[in-house]
C-alpha positions in Angstrom: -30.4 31.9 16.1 -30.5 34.1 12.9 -29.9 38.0 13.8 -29.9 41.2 12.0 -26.3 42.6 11.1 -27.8 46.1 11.6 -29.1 45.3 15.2 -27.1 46.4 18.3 -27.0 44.6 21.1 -26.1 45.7 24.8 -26.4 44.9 28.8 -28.2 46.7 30.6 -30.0 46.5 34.0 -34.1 46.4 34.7 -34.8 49.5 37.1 -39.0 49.5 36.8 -41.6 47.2 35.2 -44.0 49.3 33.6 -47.3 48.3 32.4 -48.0 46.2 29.4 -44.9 44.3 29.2 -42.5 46.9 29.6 -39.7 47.8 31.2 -37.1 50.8 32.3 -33.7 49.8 31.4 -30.2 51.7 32.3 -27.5 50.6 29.3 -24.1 52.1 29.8 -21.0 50.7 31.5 -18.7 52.1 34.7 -17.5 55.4 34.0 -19.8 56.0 31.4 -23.0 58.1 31.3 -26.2 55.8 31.9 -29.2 56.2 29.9 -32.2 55.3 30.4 -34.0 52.8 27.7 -38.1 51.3 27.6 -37.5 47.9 26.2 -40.1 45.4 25.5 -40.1 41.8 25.6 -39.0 39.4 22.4 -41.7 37.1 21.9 -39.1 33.4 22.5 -39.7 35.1 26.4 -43.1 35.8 26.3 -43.6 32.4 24.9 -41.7 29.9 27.4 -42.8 33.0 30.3 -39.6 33.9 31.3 -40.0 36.3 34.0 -38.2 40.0 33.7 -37.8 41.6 37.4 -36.3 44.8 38.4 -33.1 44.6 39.3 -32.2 41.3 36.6 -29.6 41.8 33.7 -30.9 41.7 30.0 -29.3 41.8 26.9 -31.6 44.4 24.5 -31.6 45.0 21.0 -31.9 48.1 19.2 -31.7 49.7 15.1 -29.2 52.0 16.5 -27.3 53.0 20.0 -28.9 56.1 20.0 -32.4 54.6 20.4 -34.9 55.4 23.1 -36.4 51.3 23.0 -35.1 48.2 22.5 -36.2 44.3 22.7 -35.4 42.5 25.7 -34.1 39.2 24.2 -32.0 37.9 26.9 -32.1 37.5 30.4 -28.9 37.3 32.5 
């Protein structure tokens, strides 16, 4: 699996499946302050329809932690 050196990657937890493939995420750890990211799904899910429920852990990927979306690429 090739991946960007400039991507971030973090966990996060699905809170609401929105329309159109998307999806409310809350990144952030114990102790820290949650926030709340709209991720989308990669295409490897889309293609061998992996389903994405509220409530699952994902891995996302963002250009920077201070982004407001991300890419659903994994499902935990």
């Amino acid at each position: 699996m090739k991946t960007d050196p400039q991507l971030v990657r973090v966990e996060g937890k699905v809170v609401e499946a929105l329309p159109g493939l998307l999806f409310r995420v809350n990144v952030g750890r114990e102790g820290e302050e949650k926030k709340e990211i709209l991720g989308h799904l990669a295409g490897k899910l889309k293609l061998h329809r992996i389903r994405v429920i509220p409530g699952d852990r994902v891995i996302l990927e963002m250009t920077s932690p201070s982004d407001k979306r991300g890419r659903i690429v994994r499902r935990l």
